[in-house]
PASEBA-1860 file (N, C-alpha, C; in nm, 3 decimals):
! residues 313
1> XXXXXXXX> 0.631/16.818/9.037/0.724/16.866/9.140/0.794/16.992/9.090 ~ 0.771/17.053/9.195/0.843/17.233/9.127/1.027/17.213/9.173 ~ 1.077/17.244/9.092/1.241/17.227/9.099/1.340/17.440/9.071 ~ 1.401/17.381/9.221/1.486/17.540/9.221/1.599/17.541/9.127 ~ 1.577/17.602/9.004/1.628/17.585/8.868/1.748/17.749/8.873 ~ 1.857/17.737/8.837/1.970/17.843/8.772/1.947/17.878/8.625 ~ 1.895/17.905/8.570/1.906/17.951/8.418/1.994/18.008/8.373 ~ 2.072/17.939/8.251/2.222/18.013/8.214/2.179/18.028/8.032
9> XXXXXXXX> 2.210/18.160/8.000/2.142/18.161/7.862/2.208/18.315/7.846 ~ 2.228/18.377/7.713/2.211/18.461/7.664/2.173/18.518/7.494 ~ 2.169/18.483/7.451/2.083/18.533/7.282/1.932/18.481/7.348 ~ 1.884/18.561/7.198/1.699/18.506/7.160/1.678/18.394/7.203 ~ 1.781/18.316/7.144/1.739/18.200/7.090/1.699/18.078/7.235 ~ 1.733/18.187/7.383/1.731/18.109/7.457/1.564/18.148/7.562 ~ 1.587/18.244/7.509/1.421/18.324/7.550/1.352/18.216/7.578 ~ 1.289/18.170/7.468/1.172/18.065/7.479/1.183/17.951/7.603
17> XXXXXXXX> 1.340/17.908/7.577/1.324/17.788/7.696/1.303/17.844/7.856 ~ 1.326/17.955/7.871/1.341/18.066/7.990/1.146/18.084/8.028 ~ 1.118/18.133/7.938/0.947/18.178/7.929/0.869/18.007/7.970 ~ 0.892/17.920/7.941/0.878/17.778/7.939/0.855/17.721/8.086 ~ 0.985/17.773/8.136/1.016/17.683/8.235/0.977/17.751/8.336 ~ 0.950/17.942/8.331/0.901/17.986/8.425/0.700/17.969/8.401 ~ 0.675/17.929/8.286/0.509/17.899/8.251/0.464/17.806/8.320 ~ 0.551/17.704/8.373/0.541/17.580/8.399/0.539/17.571/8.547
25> XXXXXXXX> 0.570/17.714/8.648/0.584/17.658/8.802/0.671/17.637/8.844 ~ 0.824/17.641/8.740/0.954/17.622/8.815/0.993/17.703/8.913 ~ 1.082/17.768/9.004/1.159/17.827/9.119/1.232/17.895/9.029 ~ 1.272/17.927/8.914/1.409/18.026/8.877/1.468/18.127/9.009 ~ 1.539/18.069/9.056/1.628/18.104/9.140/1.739/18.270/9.127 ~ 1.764/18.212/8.998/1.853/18.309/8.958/1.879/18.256/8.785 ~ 1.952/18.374/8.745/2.000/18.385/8.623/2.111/18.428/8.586 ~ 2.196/18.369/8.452/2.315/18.366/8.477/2.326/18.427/8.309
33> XXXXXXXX> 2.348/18.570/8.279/2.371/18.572/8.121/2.544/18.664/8.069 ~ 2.548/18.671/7.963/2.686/18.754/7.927/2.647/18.904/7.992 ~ 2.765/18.962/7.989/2.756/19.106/8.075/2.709/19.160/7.928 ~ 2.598/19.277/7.992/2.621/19.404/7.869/2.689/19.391/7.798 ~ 2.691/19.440/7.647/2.803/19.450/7.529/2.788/19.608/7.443 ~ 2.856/19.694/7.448/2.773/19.809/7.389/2.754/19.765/7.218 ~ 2.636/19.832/7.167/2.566/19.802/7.082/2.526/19.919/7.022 ~ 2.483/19.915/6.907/2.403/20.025/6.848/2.480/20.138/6.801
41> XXXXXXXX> 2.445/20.276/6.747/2.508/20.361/6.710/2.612/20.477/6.814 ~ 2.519/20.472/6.924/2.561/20.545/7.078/2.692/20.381/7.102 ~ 2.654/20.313/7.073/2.765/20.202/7.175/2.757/20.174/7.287 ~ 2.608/20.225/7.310/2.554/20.209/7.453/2.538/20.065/7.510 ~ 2.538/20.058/7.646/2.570/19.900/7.690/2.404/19.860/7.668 ~ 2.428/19.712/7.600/2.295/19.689/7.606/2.284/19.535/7.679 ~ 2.159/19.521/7.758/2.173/19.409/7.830/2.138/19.268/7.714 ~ 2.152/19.155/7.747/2.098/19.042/7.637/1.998/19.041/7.638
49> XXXXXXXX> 1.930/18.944/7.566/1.801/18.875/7.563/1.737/18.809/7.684 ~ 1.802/18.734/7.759/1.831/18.710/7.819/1.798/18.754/7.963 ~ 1.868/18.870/7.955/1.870/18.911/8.069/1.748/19.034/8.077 ~ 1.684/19.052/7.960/1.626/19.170/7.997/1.489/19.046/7.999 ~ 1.503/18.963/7.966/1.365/18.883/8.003/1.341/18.838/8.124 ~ 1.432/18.787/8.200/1.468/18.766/8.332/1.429/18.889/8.406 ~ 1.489/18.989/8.418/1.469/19.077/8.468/1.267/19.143/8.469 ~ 1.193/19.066/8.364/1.046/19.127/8.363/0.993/18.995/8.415
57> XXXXXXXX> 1.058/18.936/8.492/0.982/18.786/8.527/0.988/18.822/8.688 ~ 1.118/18.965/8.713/1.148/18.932/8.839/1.284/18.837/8.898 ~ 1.322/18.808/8.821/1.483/18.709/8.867/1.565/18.769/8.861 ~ 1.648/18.731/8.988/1.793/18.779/8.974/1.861/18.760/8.881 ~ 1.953/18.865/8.805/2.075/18.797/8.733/2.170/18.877/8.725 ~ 2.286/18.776/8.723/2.410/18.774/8.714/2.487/18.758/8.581 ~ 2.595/18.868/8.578/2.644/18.853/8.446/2.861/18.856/8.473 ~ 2.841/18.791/8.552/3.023/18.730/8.557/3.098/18.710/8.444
65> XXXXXXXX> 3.198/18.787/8.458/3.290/18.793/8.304/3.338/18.637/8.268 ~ 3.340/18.585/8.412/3.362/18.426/8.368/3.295/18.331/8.541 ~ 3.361/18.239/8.499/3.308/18.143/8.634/3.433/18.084/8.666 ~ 3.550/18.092/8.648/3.665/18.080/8.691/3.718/18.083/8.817 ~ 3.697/18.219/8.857/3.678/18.260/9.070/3.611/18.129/9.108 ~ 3.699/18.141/9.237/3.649/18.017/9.360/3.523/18.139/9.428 ~ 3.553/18.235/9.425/3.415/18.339/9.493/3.308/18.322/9.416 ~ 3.324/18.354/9.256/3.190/18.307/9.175/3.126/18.183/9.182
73> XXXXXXXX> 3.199/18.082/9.175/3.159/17.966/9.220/3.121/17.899/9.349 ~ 3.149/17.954/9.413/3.089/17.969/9.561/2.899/18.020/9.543 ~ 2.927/18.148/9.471/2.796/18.180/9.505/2.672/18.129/9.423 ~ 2.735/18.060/9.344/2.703/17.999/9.235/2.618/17.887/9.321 ~ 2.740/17.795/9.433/2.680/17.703/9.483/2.573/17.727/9.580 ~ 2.604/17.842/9.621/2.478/17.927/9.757/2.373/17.932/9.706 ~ 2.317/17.921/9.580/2.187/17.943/9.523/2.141/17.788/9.537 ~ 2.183/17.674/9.595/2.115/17.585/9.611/1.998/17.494/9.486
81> XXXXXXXX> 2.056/17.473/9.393/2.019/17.473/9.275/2.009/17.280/9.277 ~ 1.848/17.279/9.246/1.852/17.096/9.211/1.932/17.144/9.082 ~ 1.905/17.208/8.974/1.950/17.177/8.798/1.965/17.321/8.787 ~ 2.074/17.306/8.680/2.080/17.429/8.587/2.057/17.374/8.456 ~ 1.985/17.513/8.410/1.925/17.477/8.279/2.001/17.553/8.217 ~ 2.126/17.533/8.093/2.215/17.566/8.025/2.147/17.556/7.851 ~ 2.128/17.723/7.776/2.129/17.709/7.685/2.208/17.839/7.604 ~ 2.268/17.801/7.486/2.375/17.884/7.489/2.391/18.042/7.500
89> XXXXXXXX> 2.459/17.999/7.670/2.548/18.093/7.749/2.626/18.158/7.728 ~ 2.712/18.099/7.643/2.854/18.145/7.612/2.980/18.146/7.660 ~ 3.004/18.079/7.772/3.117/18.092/7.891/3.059/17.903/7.940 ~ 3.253/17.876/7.935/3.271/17.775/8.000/3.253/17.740/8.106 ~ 3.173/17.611/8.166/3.155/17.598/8.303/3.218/17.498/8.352 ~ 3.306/17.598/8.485/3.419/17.481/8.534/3.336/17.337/8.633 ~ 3.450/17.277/8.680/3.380/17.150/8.760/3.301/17.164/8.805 ~ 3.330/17.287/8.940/3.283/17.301/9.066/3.160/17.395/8.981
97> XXXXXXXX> 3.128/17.405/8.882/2.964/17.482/8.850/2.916/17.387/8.791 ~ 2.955/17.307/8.726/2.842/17.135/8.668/2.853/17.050/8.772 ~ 2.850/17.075/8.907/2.862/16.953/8.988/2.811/17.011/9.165 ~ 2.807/17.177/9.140/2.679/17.208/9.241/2.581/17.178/9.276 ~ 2.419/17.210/9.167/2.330/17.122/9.179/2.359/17.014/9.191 ~ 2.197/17.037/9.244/2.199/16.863/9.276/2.164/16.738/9.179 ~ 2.121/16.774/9.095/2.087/16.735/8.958/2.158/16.755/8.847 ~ 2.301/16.829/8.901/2.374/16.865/8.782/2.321/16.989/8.659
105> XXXXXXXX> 2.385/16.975/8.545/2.335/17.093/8.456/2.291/17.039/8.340 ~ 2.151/17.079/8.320/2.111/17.020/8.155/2.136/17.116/8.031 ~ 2.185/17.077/7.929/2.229/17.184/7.816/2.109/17.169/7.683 ~ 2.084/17.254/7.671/2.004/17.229/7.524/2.052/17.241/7.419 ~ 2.045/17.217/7.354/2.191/17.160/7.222/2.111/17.153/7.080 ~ 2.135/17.246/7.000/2.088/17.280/6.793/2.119/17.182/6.680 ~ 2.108/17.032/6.742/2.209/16.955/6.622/2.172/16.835/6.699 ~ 2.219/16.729/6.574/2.187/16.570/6.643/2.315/16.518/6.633
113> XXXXXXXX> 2.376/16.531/6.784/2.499/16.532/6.835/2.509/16.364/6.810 ~ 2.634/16.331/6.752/2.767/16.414/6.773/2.777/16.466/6.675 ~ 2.705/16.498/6.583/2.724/16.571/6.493/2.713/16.789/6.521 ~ 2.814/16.804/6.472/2.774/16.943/6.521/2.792/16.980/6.659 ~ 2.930/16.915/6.757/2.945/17.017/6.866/3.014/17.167/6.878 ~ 2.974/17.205/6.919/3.039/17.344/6.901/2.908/17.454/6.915 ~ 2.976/17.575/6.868/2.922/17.707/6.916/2.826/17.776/6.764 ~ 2.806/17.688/6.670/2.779/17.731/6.515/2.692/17.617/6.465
121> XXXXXXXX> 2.606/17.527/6.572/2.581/17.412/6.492/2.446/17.453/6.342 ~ 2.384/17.536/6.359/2.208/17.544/6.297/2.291/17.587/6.168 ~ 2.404/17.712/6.194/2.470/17.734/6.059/2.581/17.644/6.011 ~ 2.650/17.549/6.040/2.691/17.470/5.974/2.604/17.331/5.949 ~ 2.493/17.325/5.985/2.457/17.186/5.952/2.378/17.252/5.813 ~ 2.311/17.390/5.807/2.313/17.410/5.633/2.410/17.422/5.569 ~ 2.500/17.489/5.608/2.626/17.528/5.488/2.695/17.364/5.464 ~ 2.671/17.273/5.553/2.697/17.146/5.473/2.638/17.067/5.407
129> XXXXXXXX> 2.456/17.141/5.393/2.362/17.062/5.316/2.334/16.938/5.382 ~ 2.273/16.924/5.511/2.235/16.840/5.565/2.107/16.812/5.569 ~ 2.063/16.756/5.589/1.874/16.723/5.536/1.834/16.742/5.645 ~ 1.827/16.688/5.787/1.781/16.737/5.920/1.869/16.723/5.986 ~ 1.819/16.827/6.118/1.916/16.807/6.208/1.858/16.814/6.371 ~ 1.828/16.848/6.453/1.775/16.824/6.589/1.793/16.915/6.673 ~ 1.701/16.948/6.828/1.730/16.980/6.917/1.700/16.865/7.056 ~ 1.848/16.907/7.093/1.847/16.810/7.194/1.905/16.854/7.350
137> XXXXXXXX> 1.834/16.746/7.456/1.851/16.797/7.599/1.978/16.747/7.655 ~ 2.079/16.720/7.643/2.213/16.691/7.679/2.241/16.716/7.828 ~ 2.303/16.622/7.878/2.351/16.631/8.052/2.502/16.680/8.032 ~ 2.521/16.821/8.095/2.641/16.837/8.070/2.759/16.775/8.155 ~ 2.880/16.764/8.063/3.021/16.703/8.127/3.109/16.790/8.095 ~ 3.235/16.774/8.123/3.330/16.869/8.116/3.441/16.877/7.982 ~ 3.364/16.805/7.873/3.383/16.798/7.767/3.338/16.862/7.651 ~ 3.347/16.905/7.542/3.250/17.010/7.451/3.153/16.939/7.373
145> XXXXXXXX> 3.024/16.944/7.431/2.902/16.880/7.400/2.961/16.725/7.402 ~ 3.015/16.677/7.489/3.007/16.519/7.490/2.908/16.453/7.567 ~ 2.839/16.552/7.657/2.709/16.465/7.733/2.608/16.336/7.669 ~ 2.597/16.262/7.786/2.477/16.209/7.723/2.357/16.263/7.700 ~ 2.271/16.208/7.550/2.168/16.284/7.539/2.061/16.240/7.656 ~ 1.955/16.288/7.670/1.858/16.260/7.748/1.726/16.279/7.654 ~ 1.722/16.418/7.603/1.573/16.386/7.497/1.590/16.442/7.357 ~ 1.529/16.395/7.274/1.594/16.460/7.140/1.488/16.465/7.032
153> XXXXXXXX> 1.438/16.583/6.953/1.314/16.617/6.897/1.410/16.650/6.762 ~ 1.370/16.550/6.621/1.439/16.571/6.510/1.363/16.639/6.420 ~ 1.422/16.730/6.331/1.368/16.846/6.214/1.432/16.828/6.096 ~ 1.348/16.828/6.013/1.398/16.869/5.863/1.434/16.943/5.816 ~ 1.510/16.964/5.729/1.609/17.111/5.708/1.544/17.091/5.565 ~ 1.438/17.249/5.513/1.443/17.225/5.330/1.535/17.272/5.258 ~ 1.483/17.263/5.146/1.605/17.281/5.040/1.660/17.441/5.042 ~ 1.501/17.544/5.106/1.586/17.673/5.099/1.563/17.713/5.233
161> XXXXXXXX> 1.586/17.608/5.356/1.543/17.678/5.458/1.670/17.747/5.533 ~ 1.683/17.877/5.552/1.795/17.997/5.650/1.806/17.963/5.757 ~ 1.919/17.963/5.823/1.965/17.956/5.933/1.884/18.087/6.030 ~ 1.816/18.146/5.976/1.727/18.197/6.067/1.622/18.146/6.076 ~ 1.540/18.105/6.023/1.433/18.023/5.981/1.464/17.934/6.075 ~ 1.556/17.836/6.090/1.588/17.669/6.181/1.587/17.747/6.302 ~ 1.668/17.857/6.317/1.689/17.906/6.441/1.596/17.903/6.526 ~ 1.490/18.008/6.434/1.318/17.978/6.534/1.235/17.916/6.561
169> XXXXXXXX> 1.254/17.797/6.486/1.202/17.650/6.474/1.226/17.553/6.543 ~ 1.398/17.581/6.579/1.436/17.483/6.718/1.420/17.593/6.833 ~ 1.422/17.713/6.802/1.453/17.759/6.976/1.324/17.768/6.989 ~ 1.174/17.723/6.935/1.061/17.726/7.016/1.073/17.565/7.055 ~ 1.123/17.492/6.941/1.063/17.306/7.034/1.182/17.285/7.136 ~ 1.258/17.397/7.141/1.346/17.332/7.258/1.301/17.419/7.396 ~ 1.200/17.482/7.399/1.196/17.511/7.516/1.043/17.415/7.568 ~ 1.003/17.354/7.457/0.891/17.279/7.503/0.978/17.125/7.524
177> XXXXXXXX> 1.116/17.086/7.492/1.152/16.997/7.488/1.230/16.951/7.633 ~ 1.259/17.076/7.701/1.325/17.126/7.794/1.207/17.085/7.906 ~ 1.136/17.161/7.917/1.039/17.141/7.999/0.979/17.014/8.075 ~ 0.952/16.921/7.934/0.910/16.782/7.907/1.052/16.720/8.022 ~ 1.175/16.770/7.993/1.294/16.704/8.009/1.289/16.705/8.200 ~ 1.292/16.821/8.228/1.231/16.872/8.360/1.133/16.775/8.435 ~ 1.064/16.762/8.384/0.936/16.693/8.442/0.968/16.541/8.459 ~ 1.016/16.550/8.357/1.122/16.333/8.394/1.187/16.369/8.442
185> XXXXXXXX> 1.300/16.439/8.476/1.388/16.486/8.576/1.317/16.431/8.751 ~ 1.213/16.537/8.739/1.096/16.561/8.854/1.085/16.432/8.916 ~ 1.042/16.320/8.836/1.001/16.203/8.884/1.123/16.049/8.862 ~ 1.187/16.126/8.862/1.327/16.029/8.860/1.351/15.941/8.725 ~ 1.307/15.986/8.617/1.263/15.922/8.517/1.341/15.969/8.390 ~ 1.434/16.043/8.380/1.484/16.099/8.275/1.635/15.988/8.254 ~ 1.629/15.978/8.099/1.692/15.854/8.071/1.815/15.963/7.998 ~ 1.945/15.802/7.968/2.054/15.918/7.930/2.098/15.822/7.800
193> XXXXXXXX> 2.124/15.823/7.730/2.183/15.817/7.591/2.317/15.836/7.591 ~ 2.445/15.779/7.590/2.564/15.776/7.577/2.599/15.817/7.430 ~ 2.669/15.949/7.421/2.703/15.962/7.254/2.786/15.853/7.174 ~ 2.763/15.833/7.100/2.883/15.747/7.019/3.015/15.845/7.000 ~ 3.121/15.790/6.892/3.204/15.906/6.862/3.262/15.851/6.723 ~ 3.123/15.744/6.645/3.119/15.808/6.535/3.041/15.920/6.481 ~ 3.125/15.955/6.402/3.043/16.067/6.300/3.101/16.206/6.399 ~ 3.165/16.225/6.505/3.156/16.327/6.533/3.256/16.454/6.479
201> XXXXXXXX> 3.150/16.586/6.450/3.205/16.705/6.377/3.168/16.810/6.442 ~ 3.254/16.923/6.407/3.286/17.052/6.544/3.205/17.134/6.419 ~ 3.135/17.213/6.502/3.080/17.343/6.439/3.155/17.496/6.460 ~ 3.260/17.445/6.408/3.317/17.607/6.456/3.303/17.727/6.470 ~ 3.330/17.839/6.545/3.218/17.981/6.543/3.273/18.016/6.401 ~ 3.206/18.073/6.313/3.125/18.150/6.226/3.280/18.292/6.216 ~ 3.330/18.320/6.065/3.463/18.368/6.120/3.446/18.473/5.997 ~ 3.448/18.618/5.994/3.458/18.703/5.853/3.499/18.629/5.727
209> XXXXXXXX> 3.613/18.569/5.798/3.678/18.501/5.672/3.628/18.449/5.561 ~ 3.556/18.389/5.601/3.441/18.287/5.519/3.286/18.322/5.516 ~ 3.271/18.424/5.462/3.140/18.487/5.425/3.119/18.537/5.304 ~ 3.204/18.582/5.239/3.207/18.575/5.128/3.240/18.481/5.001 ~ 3.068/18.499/4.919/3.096/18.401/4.825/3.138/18.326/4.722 ~ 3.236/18.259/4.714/3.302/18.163/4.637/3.272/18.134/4.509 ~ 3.234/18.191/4.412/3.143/18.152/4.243/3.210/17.994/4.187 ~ 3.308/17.962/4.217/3.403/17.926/4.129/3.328/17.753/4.230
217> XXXXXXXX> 3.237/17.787/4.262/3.232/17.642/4.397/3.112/17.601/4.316 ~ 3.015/17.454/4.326/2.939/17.447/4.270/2.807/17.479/4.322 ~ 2.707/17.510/4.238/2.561/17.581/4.276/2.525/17.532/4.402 ~ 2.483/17.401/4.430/2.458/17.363/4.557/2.512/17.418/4.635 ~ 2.686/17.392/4.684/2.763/17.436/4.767/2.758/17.612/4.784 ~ 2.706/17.662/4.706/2.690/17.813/4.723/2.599/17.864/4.772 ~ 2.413/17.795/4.731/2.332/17.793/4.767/2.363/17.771/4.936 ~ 2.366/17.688/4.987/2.406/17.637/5.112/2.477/17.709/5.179
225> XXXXXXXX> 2.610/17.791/5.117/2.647/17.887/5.205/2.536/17.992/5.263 ~ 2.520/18.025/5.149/2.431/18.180/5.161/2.306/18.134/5.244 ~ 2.226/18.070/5.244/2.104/18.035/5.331/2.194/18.023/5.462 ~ 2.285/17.937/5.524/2.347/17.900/5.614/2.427/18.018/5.685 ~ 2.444/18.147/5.621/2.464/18.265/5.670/2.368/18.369/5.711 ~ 2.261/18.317/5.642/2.144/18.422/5.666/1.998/18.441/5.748 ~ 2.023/18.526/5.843/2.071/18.674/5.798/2.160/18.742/5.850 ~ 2.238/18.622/5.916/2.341/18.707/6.012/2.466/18.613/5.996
233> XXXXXXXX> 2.553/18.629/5.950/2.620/18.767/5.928/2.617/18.814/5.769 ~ 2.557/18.734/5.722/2.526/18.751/5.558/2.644/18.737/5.464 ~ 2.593/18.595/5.344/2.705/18.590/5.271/2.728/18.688/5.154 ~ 2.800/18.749/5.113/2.800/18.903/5.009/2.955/18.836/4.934 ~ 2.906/18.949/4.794/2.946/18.972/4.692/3.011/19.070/4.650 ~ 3.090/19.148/4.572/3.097/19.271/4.514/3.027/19.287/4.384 ~ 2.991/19.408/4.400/2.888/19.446/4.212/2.945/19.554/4.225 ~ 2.926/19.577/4.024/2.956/19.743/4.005/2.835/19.814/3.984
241> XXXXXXXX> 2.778/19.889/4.052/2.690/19.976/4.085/2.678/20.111/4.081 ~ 2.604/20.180/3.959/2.624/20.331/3.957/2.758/20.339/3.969 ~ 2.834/20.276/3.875/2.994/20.294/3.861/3.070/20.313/3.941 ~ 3.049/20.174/4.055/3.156/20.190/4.136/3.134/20.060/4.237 ~ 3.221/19.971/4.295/3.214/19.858/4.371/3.161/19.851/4.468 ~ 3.066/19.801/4.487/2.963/19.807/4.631/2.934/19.616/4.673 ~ 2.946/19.618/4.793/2.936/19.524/4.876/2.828/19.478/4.891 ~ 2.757/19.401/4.849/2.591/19.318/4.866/2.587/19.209/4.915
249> XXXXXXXX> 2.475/19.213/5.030/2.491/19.096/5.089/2.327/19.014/5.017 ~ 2.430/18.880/5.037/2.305/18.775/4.922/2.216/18.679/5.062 ~ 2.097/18.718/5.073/2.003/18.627/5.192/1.911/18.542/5.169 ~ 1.913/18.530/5.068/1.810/18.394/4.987/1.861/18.410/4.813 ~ 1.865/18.281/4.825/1.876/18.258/4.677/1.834/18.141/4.639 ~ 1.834/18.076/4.556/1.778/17.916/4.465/1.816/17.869/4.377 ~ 1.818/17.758/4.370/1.899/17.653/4.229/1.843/17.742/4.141 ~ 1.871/17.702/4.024/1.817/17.790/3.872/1.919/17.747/3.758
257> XXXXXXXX> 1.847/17.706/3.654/1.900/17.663/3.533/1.954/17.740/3.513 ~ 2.074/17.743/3.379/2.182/17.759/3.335/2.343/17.759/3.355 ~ 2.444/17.785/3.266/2.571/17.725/3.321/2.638/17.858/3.246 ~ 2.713/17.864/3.288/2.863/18.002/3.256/2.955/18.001/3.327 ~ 3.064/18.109/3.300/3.163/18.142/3.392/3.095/18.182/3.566 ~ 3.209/18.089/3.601/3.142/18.143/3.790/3.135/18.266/3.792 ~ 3.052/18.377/3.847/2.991/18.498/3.883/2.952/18.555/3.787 ~ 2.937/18.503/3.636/2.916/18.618/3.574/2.771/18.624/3.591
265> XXXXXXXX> 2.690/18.732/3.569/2.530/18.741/3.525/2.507/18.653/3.413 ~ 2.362/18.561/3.417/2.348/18.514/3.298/2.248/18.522/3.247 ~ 2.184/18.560/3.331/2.030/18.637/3.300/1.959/18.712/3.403 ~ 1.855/18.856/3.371/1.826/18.904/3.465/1.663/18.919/3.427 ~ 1.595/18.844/3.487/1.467/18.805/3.441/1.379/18.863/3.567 ~ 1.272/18.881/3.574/1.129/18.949/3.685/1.223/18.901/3.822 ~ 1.234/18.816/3.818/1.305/18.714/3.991/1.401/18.780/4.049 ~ 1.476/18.781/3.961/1.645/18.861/4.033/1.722/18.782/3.954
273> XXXXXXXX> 1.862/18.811/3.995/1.993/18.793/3.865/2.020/18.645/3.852 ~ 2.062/18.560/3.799/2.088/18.424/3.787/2.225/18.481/3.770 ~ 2.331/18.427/3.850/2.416/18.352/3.814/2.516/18.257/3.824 ~ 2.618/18.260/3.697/2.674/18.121/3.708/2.764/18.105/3.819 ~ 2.803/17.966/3.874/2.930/17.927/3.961/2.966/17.817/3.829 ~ 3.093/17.731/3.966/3.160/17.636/3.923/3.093/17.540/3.847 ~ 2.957/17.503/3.905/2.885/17.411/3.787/2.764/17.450/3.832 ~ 2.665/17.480/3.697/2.502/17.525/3.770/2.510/17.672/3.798
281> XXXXXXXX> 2.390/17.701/3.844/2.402/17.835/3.828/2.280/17.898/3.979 ~ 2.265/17.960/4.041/2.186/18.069/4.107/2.144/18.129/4.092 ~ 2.018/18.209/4.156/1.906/18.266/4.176/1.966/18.374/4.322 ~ 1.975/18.513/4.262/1.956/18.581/4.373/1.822/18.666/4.444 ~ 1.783/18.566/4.524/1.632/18.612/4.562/1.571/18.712/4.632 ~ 1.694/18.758/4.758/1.674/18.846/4.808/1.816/18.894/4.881 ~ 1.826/19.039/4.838/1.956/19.048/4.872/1.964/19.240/4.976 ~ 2.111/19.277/4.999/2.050/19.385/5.080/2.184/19.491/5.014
289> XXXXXXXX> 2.166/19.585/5.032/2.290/19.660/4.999/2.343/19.757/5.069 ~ 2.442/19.780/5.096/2.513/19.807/5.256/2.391/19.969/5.283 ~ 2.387/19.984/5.379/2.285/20.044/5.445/2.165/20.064/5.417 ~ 2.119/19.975/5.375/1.959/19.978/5.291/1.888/19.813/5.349 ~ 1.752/19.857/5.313/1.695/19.701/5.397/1.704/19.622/5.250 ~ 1.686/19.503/5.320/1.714/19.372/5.203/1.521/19.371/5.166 ~ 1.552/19.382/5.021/1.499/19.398/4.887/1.464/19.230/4.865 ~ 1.333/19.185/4.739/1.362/19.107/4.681/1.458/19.163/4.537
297> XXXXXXXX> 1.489/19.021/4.510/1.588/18.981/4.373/1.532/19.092/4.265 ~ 1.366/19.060/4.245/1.293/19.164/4.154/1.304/19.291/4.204 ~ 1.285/19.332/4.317/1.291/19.494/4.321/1.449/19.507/4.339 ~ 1.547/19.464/4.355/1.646/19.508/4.327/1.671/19.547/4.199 ~ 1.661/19.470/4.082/1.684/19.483/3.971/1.612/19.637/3.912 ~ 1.512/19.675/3.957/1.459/19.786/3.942/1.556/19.906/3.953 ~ 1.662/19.910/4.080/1.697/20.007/4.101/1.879/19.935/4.062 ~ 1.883/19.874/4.055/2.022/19.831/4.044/2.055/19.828/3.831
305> XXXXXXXX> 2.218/19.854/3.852/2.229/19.898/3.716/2.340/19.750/3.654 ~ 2.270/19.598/3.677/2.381/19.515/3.647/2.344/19.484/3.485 ~ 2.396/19.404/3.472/2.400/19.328/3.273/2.416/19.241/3.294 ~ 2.344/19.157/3.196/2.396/19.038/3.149/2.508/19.033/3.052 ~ 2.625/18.936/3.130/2.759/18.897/3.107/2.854/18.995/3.194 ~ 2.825/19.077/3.264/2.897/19.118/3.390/2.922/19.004/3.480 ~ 3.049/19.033/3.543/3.108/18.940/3.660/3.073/18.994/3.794 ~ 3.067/18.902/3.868/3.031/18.945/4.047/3.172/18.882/4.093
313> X> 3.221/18.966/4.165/3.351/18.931/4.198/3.360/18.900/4.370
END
C-alpha cells in the first residue's frame, strides 16, 4: 500500500531514509527541512542535505523557522498526511503537528532508547564507551524521545570505531529499517514497545567546551573522547610547533603501552606519538593541524618538530 508521507529531516544523515522511502513507491507529499544556513567562505546560504535531495526527487519543501504558527500548522495539516517520517529535523513538533496525520509521526532514533535521548546520541554513546548501541523507529509523543519503540536494529560499537564511522552505519540501516517500519504500518501490523524509564540518559548537544582533551583522565576515557568527536567537531590539543603553540586536532588514536606524566610524549615511533594520560597511555593515529588535511600519526611526525618528554597541553 503506497502511503502520502511528510518527510521531516535535515543533515546527511537523513538522506538515506528519504532515498528509501521514495525507492519504495511512497507519495512524499512534501518536505519539511531547516532553512538555509550561510556556510562556507562567501557565507553564502546553503540549502541542507536534505533539502537539496528533495528538491532532485521533485518534492516540495518547506523550511519554517519553527512550527509554532497556528498558519504553519494549518498547512502542515492541508498536506493530508497518513505519517510523517521524522528524522533528525531539528525543530520541535508541537501537538497540533504529531497529531495531523493520520498515522501520526514516526521518528528514527541513533541509540537503544532510553538510553541516549537527545540531540548527540552516536557521539555520546562512544565518549561513554558503550559496546553497542541501535537504530530505532520510535512513534513520536510530546515528550523528548519518550515514544514507544516500534522497530529496532542493534550494532556493535568497536573498540576504535568514530562517531563518523557509526554515523554511516546507522544512517544506511535506518533507512532500510524505516521502510520495513512503513510497510507494517501499511498493513495494520506495526507493533509498539512501551519504553521503560530505567536506565534512561540524555545525550546532550555536543558543546566547545568539552572538546578538548583532558591528559590527566585515564587512556580509555580519552581514547573514547577523541573517536566520539571525530571528525566533527574534533577533539584537539595544543603542541609546540616550529616554536610556537598550535592547535591540533586528534581523529583517531589507540590504546598503546606505556605510563608517564599525562600529556607528556613518551615515545615517537613509525605510528605517531604515544602519549601518557592519567593511567595508560595513547596512540595518536591520525591527527589534522589547523588548516591542513588530517595526516596519519606517521606522516605527521615527518613534518612535525615534537620530542620525547615534551608536554601536550
Amino acid at each position: 500500500m503506497t502511503l502520502r508521507i511528510i518527510f521531516m529531516g535535515t543533515p546527511e544523515f537523513s538522506v538515506p531514509t528519504l532515498m528509501e522511502i521514495v525507492g519504495h513507491g511512497h507519495d512524499v507529499v512534501a518536505c519539511y527541512s531547516q532553512p538555509p544556513r550561510p556556510a562556507g567562505r562567501g557565507m553564502e546560504l546553503k540549502k541542507s542535505p536534505v533539502h537539496e535531495a528533495a528538491e532532485s526527487f521533485g518534492i516540495p519543501v518547506f523550511t519554517p523557522a519553527s512550527l509554532k504558527d497556528a498558519e504553519e500548522q494549518q498547512k502542515f495539516a492541508d498536506l493530508d498526511a497518513d505519517v510523517a517520517v521524522v528524522v533528525a529535523y531539528g525543530l520541535l513538533l508541537p501537538k497540533a503537528v504529531l497529531e495531523a496525520p493520520r498515522e501520526g509521526c514516526l521518528n528514527l532514533h541513533a541509540s537503544l532508547l532510553p538510553r541516549w535521548r537527545g540531540a548527540a546520541p552516536i557521539n555520546r554513546a562512544i565518549m561513554a564507551g558503550d559496546a553497542e548501541t541501535a537504530v530505532q523507529v520510535m512513534r513520536m509523543e510530546e515528550g523528548l524521545d519518550t515514544g514507544p519503540v516500534c522497530m529496532s536494529e542493534t550494532v556493535a560499537i568497536g573498540d576504535n570505531t568514530t562517531a563518523g564511522e557509526l554515523h554511516d552505519q546507522l544512517s544506511g540501516l535506518g533507512g532500510d529499517l524505516m521502510v520495513r517500519a512503513l510497510a507494517a504500518l501499511s498493513r495494520g501490523a506495526l507493533n509498539q514497545m512501551p519504553q521503560t524509564e530505567t536506565g534512561v540518559t540524555y545525550a546532550r548537544k555536543l558543546s566547545k567546551d568539552e572538546t578538548r582533551i583532558d591528559w590527566a583522565l585515564g587512556a580509555k576515557v580519552v581514547h573514547d573522547h577523541i573517536r566520539g568527536l571525530s571528525p566533527f567537531p574534533g577533539a584537539w590539543c595544543e603542541m609546540m610547533l616550529a616554536g610556537k603553540s598550535e592547535r591540533v586536532k586528534v581523529l583517531r588514536s589507540q590504546l598503546a603501552e606505556g605510563t608517564g606524566p599525562a600529556g607528556e610524549v613518551l615515545a615517537l615511533d613509525g605510528n605517531g606519538p604515544v602519549v601518557g594520560c592519567g593511567a595508560g597511555a595513547v596512540r595518536l593515529v591520525q591527527v589534522q593541524r589547523a588548516g591542513k588535511k588530517a595526516v596519519s600519526g606517521e606522516d605527521f611526525l615527518r613534518g612535525a618538530t615534537l620530542s620525547v618528554g615534551e608536554t601536550l597541553s
